[in-house]
Each structure stands twice: as structure tokens, then as C-alpha cells.
C-alpha positions as CSV (number, residue, x, y, z in Angstrom):
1,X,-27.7,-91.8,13.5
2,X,-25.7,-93.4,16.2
3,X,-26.8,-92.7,20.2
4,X,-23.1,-92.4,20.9
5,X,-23.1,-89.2,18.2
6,X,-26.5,-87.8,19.4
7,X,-25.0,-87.3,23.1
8,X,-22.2,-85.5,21.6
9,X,-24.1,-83.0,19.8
10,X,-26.7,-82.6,23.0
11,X,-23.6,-81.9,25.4
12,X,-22.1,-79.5,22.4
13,X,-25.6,-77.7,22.5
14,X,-25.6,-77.9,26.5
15,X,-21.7,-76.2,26.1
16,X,-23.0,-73.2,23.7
17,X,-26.2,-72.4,26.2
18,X,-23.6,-71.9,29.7
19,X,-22.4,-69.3,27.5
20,X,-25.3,-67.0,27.2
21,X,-26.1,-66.5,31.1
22,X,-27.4,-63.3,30.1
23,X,-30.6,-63.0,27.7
24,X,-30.2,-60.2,25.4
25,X,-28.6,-59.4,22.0
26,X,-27.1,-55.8,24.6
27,X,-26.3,-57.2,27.3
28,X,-22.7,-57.4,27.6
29,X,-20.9,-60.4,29.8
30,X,-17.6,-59.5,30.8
31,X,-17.5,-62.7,33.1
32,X,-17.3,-64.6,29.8
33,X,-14.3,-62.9,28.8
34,X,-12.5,-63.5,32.1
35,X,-13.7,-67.1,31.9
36,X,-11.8,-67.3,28.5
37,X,-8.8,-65.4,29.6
38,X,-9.0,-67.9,32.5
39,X,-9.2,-71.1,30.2
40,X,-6.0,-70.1,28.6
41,X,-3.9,-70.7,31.7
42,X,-5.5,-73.0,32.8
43,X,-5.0,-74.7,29.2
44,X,-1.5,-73.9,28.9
45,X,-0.8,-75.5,32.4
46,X,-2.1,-79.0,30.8
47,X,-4.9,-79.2,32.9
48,X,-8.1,-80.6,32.5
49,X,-11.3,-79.2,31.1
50,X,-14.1,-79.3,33.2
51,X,-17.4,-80.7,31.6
52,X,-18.9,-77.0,32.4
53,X,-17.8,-74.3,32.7
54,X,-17.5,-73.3,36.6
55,X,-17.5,-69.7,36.3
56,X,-21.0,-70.0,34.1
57,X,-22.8,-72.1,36.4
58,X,-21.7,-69.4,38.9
59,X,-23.7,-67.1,37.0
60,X,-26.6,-69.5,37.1
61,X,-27.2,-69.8,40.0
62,X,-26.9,-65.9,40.6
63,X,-29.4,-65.2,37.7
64,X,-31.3,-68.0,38.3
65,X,-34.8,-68.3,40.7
66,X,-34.8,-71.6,41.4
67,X,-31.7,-72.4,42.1
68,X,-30.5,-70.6,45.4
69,X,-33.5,-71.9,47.2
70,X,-32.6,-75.2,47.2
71,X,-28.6,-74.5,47.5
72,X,-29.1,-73.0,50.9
73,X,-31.7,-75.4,52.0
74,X,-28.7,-78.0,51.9
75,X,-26.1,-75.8,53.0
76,X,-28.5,-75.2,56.4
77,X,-30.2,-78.1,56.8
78,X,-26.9,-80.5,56.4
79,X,-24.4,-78.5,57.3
80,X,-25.5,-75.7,59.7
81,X,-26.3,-77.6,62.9
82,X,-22.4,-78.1,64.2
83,X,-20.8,-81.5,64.5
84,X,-20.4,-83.5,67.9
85,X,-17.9,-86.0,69.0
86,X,-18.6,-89.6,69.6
87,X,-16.2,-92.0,71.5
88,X,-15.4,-94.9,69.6
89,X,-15.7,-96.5,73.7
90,X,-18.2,-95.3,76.0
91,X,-16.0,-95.9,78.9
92,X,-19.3,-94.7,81.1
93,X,-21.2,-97.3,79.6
94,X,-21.7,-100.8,81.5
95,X,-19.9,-102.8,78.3
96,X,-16.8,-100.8,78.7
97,X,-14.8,-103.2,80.1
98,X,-16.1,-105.8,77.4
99,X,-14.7,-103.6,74.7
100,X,-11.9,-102.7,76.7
101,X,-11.0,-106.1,76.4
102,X,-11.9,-106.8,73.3
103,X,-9.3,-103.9,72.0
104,X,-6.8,-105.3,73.7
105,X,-7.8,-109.0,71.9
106,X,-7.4,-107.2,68.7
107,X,-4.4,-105.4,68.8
108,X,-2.6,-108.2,70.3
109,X,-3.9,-110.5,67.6
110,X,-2.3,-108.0,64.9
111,X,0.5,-108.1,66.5
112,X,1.0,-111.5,66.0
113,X,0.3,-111.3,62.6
114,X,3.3,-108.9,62.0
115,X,5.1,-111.4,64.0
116,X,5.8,-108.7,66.9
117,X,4.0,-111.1,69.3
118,X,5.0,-114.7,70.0
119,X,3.0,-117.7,68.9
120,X,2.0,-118.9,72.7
121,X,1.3,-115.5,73.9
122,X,-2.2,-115.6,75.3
123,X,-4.3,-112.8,73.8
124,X,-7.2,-112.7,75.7
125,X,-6.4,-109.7,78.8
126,X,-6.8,-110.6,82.4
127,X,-8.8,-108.7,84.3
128,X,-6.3,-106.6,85.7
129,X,-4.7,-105.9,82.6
130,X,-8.7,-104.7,81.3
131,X,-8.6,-102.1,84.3
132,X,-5.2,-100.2,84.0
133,X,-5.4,-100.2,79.8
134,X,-8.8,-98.7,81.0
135,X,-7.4,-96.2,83.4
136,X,-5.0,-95.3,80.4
137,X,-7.3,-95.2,77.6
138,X,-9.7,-92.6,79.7
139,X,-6.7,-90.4,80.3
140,X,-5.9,-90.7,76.6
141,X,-9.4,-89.5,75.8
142,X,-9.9,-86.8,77.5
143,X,-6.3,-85.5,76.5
144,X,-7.7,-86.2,72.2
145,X,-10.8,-84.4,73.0
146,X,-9.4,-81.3,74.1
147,X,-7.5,-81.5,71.0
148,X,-9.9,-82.1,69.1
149,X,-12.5,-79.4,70.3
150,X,-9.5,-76.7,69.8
151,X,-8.8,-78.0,66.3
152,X,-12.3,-77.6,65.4
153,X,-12.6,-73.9,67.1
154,X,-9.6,-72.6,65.1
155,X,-9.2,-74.3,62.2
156,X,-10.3,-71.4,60.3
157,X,-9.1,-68.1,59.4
158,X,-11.9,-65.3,60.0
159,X,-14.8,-67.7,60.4
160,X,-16.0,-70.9,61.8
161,X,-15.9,-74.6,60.8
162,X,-19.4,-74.1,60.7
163,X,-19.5,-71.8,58.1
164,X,-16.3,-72.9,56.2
165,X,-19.2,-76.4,55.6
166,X,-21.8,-74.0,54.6
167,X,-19.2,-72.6,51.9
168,X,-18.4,-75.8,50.6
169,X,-21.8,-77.0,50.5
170,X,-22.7,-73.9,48.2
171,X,-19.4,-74.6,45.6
172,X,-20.3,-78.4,45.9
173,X,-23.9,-78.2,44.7
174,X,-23.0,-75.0,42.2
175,X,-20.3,-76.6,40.2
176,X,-20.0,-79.9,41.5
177,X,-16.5,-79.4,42.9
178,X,-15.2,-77.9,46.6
179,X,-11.7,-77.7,47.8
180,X,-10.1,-77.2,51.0
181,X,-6.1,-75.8,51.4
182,X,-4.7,-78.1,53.8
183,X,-2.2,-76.2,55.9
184,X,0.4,-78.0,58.3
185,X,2.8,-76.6,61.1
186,X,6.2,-77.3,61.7
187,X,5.8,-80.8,63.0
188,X,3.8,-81.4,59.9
189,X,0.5,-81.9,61.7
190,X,-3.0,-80.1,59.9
191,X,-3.3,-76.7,62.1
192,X,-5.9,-74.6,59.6
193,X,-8.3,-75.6,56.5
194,X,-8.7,-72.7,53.8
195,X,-11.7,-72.3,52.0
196,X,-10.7,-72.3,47.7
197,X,-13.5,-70.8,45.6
198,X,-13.9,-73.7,43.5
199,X,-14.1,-71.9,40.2
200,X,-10.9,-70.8,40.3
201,X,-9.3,-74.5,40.7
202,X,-8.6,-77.2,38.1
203,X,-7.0,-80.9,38.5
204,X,-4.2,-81.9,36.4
205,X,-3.8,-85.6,34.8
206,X,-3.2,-88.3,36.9
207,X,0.3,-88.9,37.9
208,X,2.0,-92.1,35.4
209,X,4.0,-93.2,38.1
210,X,2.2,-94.5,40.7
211,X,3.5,-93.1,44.8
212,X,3.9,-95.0,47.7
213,X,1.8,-93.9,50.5
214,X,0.5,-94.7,53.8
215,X,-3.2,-95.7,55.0
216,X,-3.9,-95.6,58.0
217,X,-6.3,-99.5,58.9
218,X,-8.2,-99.6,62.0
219,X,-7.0,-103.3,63.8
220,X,-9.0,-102.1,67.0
221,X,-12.0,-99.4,67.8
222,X,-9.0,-97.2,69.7
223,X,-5.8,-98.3,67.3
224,X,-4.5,-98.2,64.0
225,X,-1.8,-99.6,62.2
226,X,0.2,-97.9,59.2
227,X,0.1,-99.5,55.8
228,X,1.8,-98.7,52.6
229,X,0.2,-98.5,49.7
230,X,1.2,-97.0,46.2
231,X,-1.4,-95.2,44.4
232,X,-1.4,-92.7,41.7
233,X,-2.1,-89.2,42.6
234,X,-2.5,-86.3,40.9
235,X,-1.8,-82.5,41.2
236,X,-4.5,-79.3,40.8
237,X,-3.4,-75.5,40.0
238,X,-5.1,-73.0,40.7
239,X,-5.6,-69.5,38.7
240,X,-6.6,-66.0,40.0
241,X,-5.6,-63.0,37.1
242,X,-2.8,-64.3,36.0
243,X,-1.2,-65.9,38.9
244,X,-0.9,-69.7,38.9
245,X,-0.5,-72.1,41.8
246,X,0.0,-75.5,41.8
247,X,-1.5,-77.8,45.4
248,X,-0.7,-81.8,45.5
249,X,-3.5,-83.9,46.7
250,X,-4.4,-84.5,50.6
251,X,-1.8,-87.2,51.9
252,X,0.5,-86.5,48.9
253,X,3.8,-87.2,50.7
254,X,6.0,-85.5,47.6
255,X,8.0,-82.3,47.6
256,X,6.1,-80.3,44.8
257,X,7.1,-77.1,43.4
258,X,3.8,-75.0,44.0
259,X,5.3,-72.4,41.0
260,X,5.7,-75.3,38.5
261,X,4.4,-78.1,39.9
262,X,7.0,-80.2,39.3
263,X,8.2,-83.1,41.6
264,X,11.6,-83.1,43.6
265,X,13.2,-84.9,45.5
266,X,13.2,-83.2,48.7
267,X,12.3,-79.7,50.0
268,X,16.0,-78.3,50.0
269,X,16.4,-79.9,46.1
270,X,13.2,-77.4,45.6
271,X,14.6,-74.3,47.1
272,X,18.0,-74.9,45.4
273,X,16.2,-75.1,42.4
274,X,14.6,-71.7,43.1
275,X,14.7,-70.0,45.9
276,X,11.9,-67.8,45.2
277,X,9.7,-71.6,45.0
278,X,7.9,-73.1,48.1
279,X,6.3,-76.5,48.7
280,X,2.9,-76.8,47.6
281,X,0.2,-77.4,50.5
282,X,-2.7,-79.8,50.4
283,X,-5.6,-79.9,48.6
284,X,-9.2,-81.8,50.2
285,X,-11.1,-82.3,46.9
286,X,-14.9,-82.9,47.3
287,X,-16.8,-83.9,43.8
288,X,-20.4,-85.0,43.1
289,X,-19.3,-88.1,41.6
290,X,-19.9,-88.0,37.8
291,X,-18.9,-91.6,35.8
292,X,-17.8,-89.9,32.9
293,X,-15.3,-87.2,34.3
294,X,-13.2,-87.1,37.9
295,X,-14.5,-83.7,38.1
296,X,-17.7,-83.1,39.7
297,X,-21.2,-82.4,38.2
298,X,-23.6,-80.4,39.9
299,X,-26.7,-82.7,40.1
300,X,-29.2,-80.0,38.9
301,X,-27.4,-79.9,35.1
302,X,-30.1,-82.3,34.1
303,X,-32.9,-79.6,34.5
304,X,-30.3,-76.4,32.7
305,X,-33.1,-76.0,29.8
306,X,-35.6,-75.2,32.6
307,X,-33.1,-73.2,34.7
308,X,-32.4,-70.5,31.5
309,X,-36.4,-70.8,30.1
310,X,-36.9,-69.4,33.4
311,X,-34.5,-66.3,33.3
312,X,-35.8,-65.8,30.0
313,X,-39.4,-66.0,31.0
314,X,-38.2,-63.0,33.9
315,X,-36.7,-61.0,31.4
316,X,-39.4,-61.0,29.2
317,X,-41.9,-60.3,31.5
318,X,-39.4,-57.4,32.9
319,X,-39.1,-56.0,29.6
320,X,-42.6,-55.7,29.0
321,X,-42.8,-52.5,31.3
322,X,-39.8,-50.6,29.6
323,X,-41.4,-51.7,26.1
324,X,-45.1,-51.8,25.8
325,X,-47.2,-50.0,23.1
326,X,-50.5,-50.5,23.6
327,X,-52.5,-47.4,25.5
328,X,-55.5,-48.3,27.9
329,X,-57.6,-45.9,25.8
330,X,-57.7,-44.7,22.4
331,X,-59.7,-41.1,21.4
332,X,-60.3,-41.6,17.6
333,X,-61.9,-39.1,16.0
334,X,-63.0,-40.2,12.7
335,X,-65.5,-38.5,9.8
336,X,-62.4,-37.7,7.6
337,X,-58.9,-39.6,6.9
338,X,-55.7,-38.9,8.5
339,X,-53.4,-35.8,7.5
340,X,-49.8,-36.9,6.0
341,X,-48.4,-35.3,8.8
342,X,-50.6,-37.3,11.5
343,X,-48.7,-40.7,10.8
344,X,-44.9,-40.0,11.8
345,X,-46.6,-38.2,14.6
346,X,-48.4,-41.5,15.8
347,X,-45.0,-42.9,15.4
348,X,-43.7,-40.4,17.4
349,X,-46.2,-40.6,20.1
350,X,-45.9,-44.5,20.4
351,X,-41.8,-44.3,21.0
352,X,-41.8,-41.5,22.9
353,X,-44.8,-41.3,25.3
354,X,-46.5,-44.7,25.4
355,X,-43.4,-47.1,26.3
356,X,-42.2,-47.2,29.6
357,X,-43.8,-47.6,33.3
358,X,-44.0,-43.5,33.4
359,X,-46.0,-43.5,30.3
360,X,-48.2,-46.6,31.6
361,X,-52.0,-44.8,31.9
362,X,-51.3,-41.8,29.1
363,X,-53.9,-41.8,26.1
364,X,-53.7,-42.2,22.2
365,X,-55.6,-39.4,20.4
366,X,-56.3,-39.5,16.6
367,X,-57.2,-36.7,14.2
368,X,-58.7,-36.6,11.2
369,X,-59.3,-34.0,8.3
370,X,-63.1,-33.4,7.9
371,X,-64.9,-35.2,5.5
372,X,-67.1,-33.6,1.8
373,X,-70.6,-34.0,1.6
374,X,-72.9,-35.6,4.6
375,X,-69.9,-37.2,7.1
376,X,-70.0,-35.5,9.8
377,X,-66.7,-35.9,12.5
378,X,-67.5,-38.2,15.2
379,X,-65.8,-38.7,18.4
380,X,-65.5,-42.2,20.1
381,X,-63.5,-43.7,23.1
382,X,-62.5,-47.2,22.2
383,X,-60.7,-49.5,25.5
384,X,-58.0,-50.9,24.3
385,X,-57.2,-53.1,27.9
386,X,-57.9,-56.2,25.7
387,X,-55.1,-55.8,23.7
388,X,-52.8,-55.4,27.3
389,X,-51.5,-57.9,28.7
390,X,-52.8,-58.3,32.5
391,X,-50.3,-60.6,33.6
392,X,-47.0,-61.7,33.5
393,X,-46.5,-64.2,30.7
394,X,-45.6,-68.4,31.3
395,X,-46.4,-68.6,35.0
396,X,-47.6,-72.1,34.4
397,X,-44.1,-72.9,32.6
398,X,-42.0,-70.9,35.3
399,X,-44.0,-73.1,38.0
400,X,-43.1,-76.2,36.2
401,X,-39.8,-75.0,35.9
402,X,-39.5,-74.4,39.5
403,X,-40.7,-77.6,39.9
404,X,-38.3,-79.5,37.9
405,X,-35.0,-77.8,39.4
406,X,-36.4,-78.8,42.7
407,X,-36.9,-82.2,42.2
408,X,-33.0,-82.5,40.4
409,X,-32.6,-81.8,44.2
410,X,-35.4,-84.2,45.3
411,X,-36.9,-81.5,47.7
412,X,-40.1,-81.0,48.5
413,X,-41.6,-77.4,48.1
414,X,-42.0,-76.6,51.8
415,X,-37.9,-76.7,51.9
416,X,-38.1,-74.5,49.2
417,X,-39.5,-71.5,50.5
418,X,-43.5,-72.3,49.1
419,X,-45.7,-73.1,52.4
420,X,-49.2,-73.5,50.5
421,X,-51.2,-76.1,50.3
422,X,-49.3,-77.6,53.6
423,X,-51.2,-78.8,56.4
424,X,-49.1,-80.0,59.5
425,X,-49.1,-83.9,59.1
426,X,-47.9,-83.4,55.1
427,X,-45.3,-80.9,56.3
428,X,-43.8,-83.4,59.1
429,X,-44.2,-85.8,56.4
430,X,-42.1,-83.7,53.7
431,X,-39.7,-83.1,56.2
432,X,-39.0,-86.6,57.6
433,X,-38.6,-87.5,54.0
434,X,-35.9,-84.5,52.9
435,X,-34.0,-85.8,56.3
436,X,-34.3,-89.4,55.9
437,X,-33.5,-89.4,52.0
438,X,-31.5,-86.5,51.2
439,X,-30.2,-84.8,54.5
440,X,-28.7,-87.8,56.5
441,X,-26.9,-89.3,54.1
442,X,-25.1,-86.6,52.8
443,X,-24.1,-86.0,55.8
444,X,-22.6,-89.7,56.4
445,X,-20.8,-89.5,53.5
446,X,-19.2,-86.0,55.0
447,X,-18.6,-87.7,58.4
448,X,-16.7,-90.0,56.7
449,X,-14.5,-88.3,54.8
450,X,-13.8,-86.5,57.8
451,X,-13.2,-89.4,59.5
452,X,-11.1,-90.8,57.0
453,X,-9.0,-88.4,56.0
454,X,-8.6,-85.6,58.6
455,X,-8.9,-87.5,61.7
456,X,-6.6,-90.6,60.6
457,X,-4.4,-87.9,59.5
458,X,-4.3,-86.0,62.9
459,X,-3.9,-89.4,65.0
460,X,-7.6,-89.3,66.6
461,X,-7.8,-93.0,68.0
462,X,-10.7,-92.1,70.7
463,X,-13.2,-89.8,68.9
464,X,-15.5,-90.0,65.5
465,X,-17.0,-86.7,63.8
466,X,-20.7,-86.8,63.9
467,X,-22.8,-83.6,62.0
468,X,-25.6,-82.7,64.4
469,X,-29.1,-83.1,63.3
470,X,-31.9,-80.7,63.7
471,X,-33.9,-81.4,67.1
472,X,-37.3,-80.5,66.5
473,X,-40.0,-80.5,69.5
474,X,-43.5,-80.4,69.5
475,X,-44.9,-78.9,72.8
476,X,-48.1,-80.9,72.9
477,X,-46.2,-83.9,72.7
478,X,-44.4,-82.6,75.5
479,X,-47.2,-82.1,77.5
């Protein structure tokens, strides 16, 4: 038996189990059959098939009670505290003019190397060349801040940037995947981001020609130079009842039918084509990298077996009440045997006035016909609370559960919602860890895709996205 062939038939057994989100041979899941209506557009469009399905690890994490815990402890603790702006030169600061200087090194020193500068040009600024590029750059500044802040304030719809993180956040660690519509204006500068539920969105095959795009290098802290580049992109469509729209990627510099996705050659060759087309906006894709897919994975599939024995453990125990037999007391009366007509009655009795929470503290009584000779009827009470069961079943195993799914998230329990056995130096403890291992860099890795990929886009030369981080302050410290 080959490793290779073993995987195959785990992940086939991993596919079959996101199908039954709901325990229960009556339980109907109509979500399953939109998910399968859904996976025939999105098959006949050519995309690709995510590892899991998005729609069932939706359902997951609805049915689940470990999961949403943890999702919103990221959601708040790395992207609920706002962002802030840092200059890329503190012109306030007593280096200023250093770096002032040493911009203006740099960008003369590119400048030479695209031959726009003459061999014997000095490159090192004078003095009074550091003062009025200084004068210039702060007027600059304060002009791209502005900007900036009233990007920030209205790039959304009906909510704030704040919350539009929190969304994504929430699809990121559900299935793995978030997406951001990219809208432009007129001059073809970004004006609003637009949530896109993730499980609704698909990427298509990578492009086989590859497209000549432009990045954006830094040759200074307050400059850039374009670059051309040729990469191969790809497109994503998008499927909502049985409409289908097609996005290009973020910096995607094609005219792209968003009806067909097909590629044309300019914006007036699309409309001539169809006049009833558009161009397709942007999508931002966001992914929990996976090696094995360019879709994301969510990070807690590892810990899915403990994520369903759960639900199942909850519906068992919930079932218990609408389905338990036993009575807490018994009256048998005994001395003779049981009439023919006593047992369907017993039967009777069992289904319809010992199951159910109503029915919870009503008593069994037992007749019997009289005995011959000396047995004489006797009447007992017999308990029957052993045969109950006190407790809900597999707390132990739900707890272990619990604890699995949140360390797929590496998060201690205090994060979680659970504040026993805490004192306050392990809780400063646990959360110095969760912001020093699991917080912080996840936001640096958003910071600099912002950075990256909106800000470059948008011409921010002065500025750097920062997410804020919780301030926490202890009053006797203080004192």
C-alpha cells in the first residue's frame, strides 16, 4: 500500500464527511443541493475545484462549538483596533535632513543608472538643495495624508474599513479564501473596496500567455520607479443563482469581458462585441497558503474529525430529552403474571408518556393477574435513576475536542472564552504569547499587502499602513 494512495483515500473520506454537516438520517440539507447546483456553473465555466467545499465549511463553522470562538478572537484581536499611518520620513525627527539627503542620493543614483543623469553629476545634495526638497516633501505629505485618511473613511459602501477587515478575516479563516472587488473611477484610480462572500467565488486556470505588467520598485524611502514585468495571471468568476460573473486579478491591465471572461483588445472592441458586456473590475485575493492547491485552506481542516465528533456528541446529548425511556420510578405489582393485554399497553405507555422533557418525572406502573394457591400480590417501588443517565454524554471527548480546534489556531483557552484556572501572571503570559506569535504577524503580513498592492497602486510615496495594536494598561503600574 503506497503513502501516495493512502492520502488519496484519507482526503476522499475527508470529501464524503463536509457533506453530512448535519447529523441525522431526517435531517434534510438543502444547502447541499444549492452547493451542487452551484458546482455545476461553476464547473461548466472551467473553473477550478476547491479542495473543500466552501459552502460546507460555512456550515461548520455555523454548527460547530469550537469553531466561532476562535474565528472572532482573530477577527478582533488582529483586525479590530484600526490602522495608523506612518511616514516613511519623520521630517520632525532630528535625522530628517540625513534622510532627506539620503533620498535625494538615491534617486539621483537611479537616475544614472537609466542613463537620465550624466556620468559627472555629483549625487551627493548640497545643503541647500536638502532644505527646499525638504520644504517640498513636507508639503507633499501632508497633501498624501489627507488623501489617504479620506480613502480609508470611504472606501466602503455601508460600513467601515474596519469592519470590511473583520469580514475578511472571518471568510479567510472559514474557507481559507477572501476577496475584495476593486472598484476604480474615471481616472482609473481605486475609489471603493467591496466585500465578496468568499463562497460564492472560484479562480480560473492560470492564463498560458504570460502579460506584461508594471511593478512598482522603491529606489528611495519617498520614490518609486515603474518596472515591467510579464507575469501570468489569471481570472476568477463568480456565481450567485444562476448569474455568473467573471473579475481579472488586482493589477490585471487587460480589457476582460466580465459576461464571458474573455480577453479583448481594448474596452470599445468589448462593447462592440456586446453592448450589453462591461469590463470586469478587480479582484484582491487573500488565501491561507496551501502547497498543494492556489486556493486557500483553512488552517483548522486538520482537526475536522474533532470538529463533527463534536456536533455529533451535541446532538446526541440533545436528543436524549426528546427520546429517553427510562422512568425515575417503577410501581410493579407482582404475585401473578402479566395479562396479554398489559404488554402492548407497556408499549404504549413507553412511546407515548415516558419520552420527551414533558413526560420527564411521570411513573411506570405494572399489573399483574393474581396468583393460585399461597402468592399473595405484593406491591413494591423500585428507583430506576440508575439506569438514567445524569449527565450529558463525552464531556471529556468534547473538552478534548475543544482543545484540539483551538490549538489548529494555536490559542490559548483564555482567548477562547474559558477564564478558569487563570491567575493574572498566566493570563498576561497567554496573552503576550497569542500577540507575539499569532496576532503580530498576521497582521504584518496584512500591512504588507496593503502596502504592496493598494498603496503602490494609489501612488502613496510618504505614508505606510500600520494595524494598531491593543494598548493595554495596568493602573498600579501607573501609579
Amino acid at each position: 500500500m503506497s503513502d501516495a494512495g493512502a492520502a488519496q483515500r484519507a482526503h476522499a473520506r475527508l470529501q464524503a464527511i463536509l457533506k453530512a454537516v448535519v447529523v441525522g438520517q431526517d435531517v434534510s440539507d438543502p444547502a447541499s443541493r444549492e452547493a451542487g447546483e452551484s458546482a455545476t456553473l461553476f464547473s461548466s465555466t472551467g473553473a477550478l475545484e476547491p479542495p473543500y467545499d466552501p459552502a460546507a465549511l460555512c456550515l461548520l463553522v455555523e454548527h460547530s462549538n469550537a469553531l466561532r470562538q476562535n474565528l472572532d478572537a482573530y477577527a478582533v484581536n488582529i483586525d479590530g483596533f484600526g490602522h495608523r499611518l506612518e511616514p516613511a520620513i519623520d521630517f520632525e525627527a532630528e535625522d530628517a535632513d540625513a534622510r532627506v539627503a539620503d533620498a535625494i542620493f538615491l534617486e539621483r543614483s537611479a537616475a544614472r543608472e537609466r542613463g537620465e543623469l550624466e556620468d559627472g553629476a555629483e549625487l551627493e545634495p548640497s545643503d541647500e538643495e536638502v532644505a527646499a526638497r525638504k520644504r517640498e516633501l513636507i508639503h507633499l505629505a501632508r497633501v498624501e495624508r489627507a488623501r489617504l485618511q479620506s480613502f480609508f473613511d470611504f472606501c466602503c459602501f455601508d460600513h467601515s474599513f474596519v469592519d470590511l477587515r473583520r469580514r475578511t478575516r472571518q471568510d479567510l479563516e472559514t474557507t481559507g479564501n477572501a476577496y475584495w472587488e476593486v472598484l476604480r473611477d474615471g481616472r482609473g484610480e481605486i475609489a471603493r473596496l467591496v466585500y465578496v462572500p468568499s463562497h460564492t467565488v472560484r479562480l480560473m486556470p492560470l492564463d498560458a500567455d504570460p502579460v506584461e505588467v508594471e511593478d512598482r520598485v522603491q529606489v528611495s524611502p519617498v520614490a518609486f520607479e515603474a518596472v515591467p514585468a510579464r507575469r501570468r495571471l489569471r481570472r476568477y468568476v463568480q456565481v450567485q443563482g444562476t448569474d455568473r460573473v467573471y473579475f481579472k486579478a488586482f493589477g490585471d491591465p487587460r480589457s476582460i469581458s466580465k459576461r464571458t471572461g474573455v480577453a479583448f483588445a481594448s474596452v470599445e472592441a468589448l462593447r462592440r462585441a456586446d453592448q450589453r458586456d462591461g469590463p470586469a473590475t478587480e479582484i484582491l485575493h487573500f488565501a491561507i497558503h496551501s502547497p498543494r492547491t492556489p486556493y486557500g485552506v483553512p488552517r483548522w481542516v486538520g482537526a475536522l474529525l474533532s470538529v463533527l465528533g463534536s456536533r455529533q456528541m451535541e446532538e446526541v446529548n440533545y436528543l436524549y430529552f426528546e427520546n429517553k425511556s427510562v422512568p425515575p420510578l417503577a410501581l410493579l405489582i407482582s404475585g401473578g403474571r402479566l395479562s396479554e393485554s398489559s404488554v402492548p399497553r407497556i408499549e404504549r405507555f413507553i412511546e407515548e408518556n415516558l419520552k420527551g422533557k414533558t413526560n420527564f418525572h411521570k411513573i411506570l406502573i405494572l399489573e399483574a393477574e393474581g396468583g393460585q394457591g399461597e402468592n399473595r400480590a405484593r406491591i413494591e417501588l423500585r428507583p430506576l435513576t440508575d439506569a438514567q443517565q445524569q449527565d450529558a454524554l463525552f464531556q471529556v471527548y468534547d473538552e478534548r475536542n475543544i482543545d484540539k480546534v483551538g490549538g489548529a489556531f494555536r490559542l490559548p483557552r483564555l482567548l477562547r472564552g474559558e477564564s478558569k484556572d487563570f491567575n493574572r501572571a498566566t493570563a498576561e503570559s497567554a496573552l503576550r504569547f497569542a500577540e507575539d506569535q499569532v496576532f503580530q504577524p498576521e497582521r504584518d503580513e496584512f500591512d504588507y499587502l496593503i502596502n504592496r498592492k493598494l498603496l503602490a497602486d494609489m501612488g502613496i510615496r510618504f505614508w505606510r499602513f500600520r494595524s494598531q495594536t491593543p494598548v493595554t494598561r495596568d493602573p498600579e503600574r501607573m501609579t
